[in-house]
MARBA-819864 format. One record per atom (N, C-alpha, C): x, y, z. Coordinates in steps of 0.001 Angstrom, whole numbers, plus 500000, padded with zeros to 6 digits. Layout:
REM MARBA-819864
XYZ...
This chain:
REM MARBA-819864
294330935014037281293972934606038641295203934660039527295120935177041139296176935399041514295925934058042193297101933540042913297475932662043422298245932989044552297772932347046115298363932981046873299246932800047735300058933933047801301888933688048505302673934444046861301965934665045822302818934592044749303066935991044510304438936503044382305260937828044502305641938238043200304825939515042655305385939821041547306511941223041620307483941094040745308676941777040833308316943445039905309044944023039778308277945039038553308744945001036767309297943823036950309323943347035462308633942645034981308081941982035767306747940928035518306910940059036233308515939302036669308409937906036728307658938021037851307088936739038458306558936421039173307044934956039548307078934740040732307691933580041935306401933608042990306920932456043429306600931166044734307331930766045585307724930982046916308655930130047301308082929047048099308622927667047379308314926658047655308917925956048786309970926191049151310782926032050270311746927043050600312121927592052022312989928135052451314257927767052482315138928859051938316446928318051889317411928477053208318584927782053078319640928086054408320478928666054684320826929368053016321925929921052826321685931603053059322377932164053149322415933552053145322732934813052375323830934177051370324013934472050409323270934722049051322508935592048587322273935762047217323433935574045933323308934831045127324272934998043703323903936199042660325112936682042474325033937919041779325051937019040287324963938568039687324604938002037398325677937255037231327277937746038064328075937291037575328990936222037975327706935510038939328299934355039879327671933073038879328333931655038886328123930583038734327378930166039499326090929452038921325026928171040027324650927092039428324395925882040601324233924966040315323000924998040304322297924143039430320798924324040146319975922774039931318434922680040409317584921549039458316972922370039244316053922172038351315049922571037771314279921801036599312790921665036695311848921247035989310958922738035276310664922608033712310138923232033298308929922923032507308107923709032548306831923237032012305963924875031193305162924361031012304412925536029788303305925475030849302259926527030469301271926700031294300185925633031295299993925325030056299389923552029918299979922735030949300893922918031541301563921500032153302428920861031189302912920992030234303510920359029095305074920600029467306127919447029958306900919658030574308223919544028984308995920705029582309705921465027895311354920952028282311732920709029340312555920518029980312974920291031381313965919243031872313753919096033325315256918380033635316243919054034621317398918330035252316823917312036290316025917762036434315075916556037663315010915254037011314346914873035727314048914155034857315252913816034872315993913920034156317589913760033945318368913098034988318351913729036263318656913343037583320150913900037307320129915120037035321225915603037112321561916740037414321695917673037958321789919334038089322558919887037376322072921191036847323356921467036230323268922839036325324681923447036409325560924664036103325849925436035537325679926878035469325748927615034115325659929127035106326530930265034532327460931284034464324884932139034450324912933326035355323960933172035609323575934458034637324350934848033568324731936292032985324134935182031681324151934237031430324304933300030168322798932647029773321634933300030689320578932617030327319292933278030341318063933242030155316963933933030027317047934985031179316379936327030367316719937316031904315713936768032868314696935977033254313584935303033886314294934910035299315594933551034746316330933282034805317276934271036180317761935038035377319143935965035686318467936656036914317368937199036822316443937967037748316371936763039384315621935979038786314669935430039836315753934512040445317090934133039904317672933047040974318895934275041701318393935354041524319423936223042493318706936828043499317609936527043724316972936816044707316423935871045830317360934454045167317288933264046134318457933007047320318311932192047954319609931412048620319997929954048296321124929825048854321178928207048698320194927349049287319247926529048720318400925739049515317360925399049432317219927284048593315842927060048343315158926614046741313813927067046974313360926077045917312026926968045499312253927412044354310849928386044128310548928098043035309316928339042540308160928310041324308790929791040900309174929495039708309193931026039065308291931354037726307384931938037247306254932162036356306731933216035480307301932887034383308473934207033365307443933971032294306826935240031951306363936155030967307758936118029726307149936218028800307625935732027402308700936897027183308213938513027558309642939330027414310386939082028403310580938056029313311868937783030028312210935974030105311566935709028805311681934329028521312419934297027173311508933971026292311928933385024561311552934417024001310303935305024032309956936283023681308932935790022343309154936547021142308662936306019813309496935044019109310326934409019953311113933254018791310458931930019442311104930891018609310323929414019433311592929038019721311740928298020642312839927213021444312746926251021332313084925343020920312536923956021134311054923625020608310993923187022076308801922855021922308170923791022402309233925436022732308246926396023357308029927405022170306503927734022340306245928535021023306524929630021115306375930863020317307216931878020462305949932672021455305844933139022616305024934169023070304857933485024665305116932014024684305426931399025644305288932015027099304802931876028179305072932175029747305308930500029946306870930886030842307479929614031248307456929390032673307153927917033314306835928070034648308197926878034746308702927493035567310006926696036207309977926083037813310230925014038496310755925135039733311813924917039662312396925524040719314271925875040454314685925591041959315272924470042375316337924769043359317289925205043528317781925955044177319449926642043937320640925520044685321267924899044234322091923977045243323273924532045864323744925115044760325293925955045112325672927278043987326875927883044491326941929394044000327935929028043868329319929050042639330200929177042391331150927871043154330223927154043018331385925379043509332343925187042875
């Protein structure tokens, strides 16, 4: 079912933008970001969350699911999107945690900062 406003890329991922950002800048693969983000399974079954935590956190953008690597370089600072990652640009065939292996992961991701 499509859902509407929702932009698919030609790798699969697929995004939302949930809020407009202010910044102007895109972060490249090989820039540092801060981010929040809440994650959940398509159940709603929440797998992970810096929100929860109340903490944001940081990480090198070359260093994490290509879902990930893709969809927060096509953001700005500010903003805040639903991103919907298909399992070959997620975990794939392995399990993570509590995500099973074949997984589509639904993230919202704010971007806070690029290389602070």
């Amino acid at each position: 079912a499509q859902v509407e406003g929702v932009i698919t890329t030609t790798s699969g991922l697929q995004y939302l933008i949930l809020n407009e950002g202010t910044g102007s800048i895109h972060p490249k693969a090989s820039d540092k970001v801060k981010v929040h983000y809440h994650g959940t399974l398509i159940d709603g079954t929440v797998f992970d969350s810096s929100v929860n935590r109340g903490e944001p956190i940081s990480f090198g953008l070359n260093q994490v699911i290509k879902g990930w690597t893709e969809g927060l370089q096509l953001m700005v600072v500010g903003e805040k999107r639903r991103l919907f990652i298909p399992s070959n640009l997620g975990y794939g065939n392995r399990a993570a945690g509590s995500i099973a292996p074949g997984s589509v992961l639904t993230f919202d991701v704010e971007l806070l900062g690029i290389n602070e």
